[in-house]
C-alpha positions as CSV (number, residue, x, y, z in Angstrom):
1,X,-88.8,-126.7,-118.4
2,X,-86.8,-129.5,-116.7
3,X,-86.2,-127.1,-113.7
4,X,-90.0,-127.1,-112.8
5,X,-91.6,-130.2,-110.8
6,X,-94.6,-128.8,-110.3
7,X,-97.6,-126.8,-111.8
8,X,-100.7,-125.6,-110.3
9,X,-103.5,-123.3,-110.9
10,X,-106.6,-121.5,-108.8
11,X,-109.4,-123.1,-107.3
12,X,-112.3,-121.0,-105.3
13,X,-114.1,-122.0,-102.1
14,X,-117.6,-123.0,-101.9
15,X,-119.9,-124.0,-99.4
16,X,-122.4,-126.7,-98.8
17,X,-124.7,-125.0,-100.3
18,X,-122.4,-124.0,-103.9
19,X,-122.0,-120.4,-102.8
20,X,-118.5,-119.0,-103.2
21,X,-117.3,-117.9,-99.7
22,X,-113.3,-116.9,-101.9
23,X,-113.0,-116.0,-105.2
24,X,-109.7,-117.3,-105.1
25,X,-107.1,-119.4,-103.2
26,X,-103.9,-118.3,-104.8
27,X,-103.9,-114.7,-105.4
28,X,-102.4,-113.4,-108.7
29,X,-100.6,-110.6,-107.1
30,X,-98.3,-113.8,-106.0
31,X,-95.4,-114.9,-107.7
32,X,-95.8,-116.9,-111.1
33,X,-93.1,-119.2,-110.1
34,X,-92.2,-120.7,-106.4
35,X,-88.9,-121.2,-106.1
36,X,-87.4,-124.5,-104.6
37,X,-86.9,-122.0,-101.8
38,X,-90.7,-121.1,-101.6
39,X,-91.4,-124.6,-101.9
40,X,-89.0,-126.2,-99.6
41,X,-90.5,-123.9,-97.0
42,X,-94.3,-125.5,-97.7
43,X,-95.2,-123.0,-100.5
44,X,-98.9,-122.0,-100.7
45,X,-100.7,-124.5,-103.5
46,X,-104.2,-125.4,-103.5
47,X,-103.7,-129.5,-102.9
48,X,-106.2,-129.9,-105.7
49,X,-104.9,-128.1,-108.2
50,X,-101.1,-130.0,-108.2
51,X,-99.6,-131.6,-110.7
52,X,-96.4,-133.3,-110.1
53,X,-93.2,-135.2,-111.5
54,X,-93.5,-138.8,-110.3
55,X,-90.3,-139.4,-110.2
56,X,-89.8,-136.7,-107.5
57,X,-90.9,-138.9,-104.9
58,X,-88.6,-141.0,-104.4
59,X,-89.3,-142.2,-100.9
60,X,-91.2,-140.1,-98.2
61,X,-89.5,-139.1,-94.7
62,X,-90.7,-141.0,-91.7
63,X,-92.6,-138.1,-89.9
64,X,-94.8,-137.8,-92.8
65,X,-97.6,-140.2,-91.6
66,X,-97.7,-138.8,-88.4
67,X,-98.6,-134.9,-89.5
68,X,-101.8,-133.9,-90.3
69,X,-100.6,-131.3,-92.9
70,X,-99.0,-133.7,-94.9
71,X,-99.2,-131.9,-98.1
72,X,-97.2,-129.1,-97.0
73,X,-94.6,-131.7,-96.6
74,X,-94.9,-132.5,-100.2
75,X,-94.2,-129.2,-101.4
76,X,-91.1,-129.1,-99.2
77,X,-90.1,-132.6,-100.5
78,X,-91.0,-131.3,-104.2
79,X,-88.8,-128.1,-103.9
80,X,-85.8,-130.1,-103.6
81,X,-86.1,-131.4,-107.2
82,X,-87.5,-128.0,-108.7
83,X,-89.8,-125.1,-109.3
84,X,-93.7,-124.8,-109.6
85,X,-95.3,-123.0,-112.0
86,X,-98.4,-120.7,-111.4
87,X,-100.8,-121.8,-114.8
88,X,-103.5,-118.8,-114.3
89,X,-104.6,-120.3,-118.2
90,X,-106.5,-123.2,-116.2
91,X,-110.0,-122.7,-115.3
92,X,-110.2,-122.7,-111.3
93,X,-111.1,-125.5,-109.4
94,X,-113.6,-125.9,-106.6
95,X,-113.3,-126.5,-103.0
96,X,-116.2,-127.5,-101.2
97,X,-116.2,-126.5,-97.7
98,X,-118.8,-128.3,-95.4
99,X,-119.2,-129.2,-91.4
100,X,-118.9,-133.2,-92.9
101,X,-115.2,-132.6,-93.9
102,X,-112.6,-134.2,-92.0
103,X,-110.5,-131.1,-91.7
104,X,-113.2,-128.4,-92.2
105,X,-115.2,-129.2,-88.7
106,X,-111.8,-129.3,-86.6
107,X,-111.4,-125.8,-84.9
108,X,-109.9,-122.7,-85.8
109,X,-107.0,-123.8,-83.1
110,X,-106.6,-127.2,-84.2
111,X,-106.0,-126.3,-87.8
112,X,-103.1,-123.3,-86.4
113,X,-101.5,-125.6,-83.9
114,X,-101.3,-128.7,-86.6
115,X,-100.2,-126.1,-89.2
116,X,-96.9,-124.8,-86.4
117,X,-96.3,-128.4,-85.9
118,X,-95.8,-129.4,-89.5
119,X,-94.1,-126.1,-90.5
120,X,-91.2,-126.8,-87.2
121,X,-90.7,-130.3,-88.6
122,X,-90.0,-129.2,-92.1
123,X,-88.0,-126.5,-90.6
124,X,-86.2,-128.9,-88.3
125,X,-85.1,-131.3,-91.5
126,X,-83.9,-128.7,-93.3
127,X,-80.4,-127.0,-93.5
128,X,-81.0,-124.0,-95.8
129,X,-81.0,-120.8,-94.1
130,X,-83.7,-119.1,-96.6
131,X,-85.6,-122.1,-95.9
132,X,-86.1,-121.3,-92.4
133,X,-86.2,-117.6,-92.5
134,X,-89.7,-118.3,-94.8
135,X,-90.8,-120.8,-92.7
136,X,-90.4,-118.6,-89.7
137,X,-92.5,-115.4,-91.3
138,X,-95.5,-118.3,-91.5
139,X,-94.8,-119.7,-88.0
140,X,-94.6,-115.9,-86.9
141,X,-98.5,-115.5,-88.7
142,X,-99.4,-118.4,-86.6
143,X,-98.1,-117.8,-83.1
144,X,-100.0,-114.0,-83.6
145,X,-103.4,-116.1,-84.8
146,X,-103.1,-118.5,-81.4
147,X,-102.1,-115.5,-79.5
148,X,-105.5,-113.6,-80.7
149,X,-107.3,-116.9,-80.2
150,X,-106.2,-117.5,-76.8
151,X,-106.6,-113.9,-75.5
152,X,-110.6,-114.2,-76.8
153,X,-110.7,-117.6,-74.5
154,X,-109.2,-116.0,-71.9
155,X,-106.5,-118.5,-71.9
156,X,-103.6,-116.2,-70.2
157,X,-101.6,-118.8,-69.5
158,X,-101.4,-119.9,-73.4
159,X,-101.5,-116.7,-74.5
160,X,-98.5,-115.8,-73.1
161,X,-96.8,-118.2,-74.1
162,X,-97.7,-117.6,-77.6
163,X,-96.5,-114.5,-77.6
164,X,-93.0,-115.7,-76.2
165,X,-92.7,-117.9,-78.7
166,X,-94.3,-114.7,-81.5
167,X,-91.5,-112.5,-80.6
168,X,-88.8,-115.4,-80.3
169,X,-89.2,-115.2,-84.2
């Protein structure tokens, strides 16, 4: 077990008023462990549900304050030092969704654009191939989200531009 650095389990979404709006956030047709690979590239844990070796953390780089998606850069600092570990056994948590939420009222773009930002830094610091061939599938999600986002704003300009940057991947 010394090769794992991390557990986590499933938590579903709720909204302001307790109704589930996702039965899960981790499916369980996913993998049951994340590689340091998977990880390194900002594998998919629900923040909440994390558990982590302490002494992992030795010192954090100096982009982290400035990203809004700064867990992300956890898991990718976390995956140098091991595995995670999908626990299914633990009873799901619950995250509550609501317009008072620092991150849940910022917009649909916001949230992508932030999300390409941190996933090109990560990418940026690391030197593992793999690494960067996950991290580009994600970013490739991304640029096809803003690309569909822009096209409904009628944003031609930016939407072109998304889709440059889409089939650069």
């Amino acid at each position: 077990m010394n090769d794992f650095v991390c557990s986590f389990h499933d938590c579903i979404h709720i909204n302001e008023k307790g109704e589930k709006i996702k039965d899960h956030h981790y499916s369980k047709t996913l993998k049951k462990v994340l590689s340091q690979v998977d990880l390194m590239a900002a594998g998919g844990m629900s923040t909440l549900t994390v558990m982590f070796r302490k002494s992992a953390i030795e010192e954090f780089p100096p982009y982290f304050n400035e990203i809004l998606n700064a867990d992300l850069v956890l898991w990718s600092i976390l995956g140098k030092h091991g595995k995670a570990y999908f626990d299914e056994s633990i009873e799901k948590g619950v995250y509550r969704i609501h317009d008072g939420g620092i991150y849940s009222k910022k917009t649909i773009m916001y949230k992508v654009k932030n999300y390409i930002t941190t996933l090109e830094i990560i990418k940026s610091n690391s030197n593992l191939g793999e690494v960067k061939e996950l991290i580009n599938k994600k970013l490739k999600k991304r640029y096809l989200i803003l690309t569909y986002y822009n096209l409904r704003m009628f944003q031609f300009t930016k939407f072109f531009k998304s889709m440059i940057l889409y089939f650069k991947l």
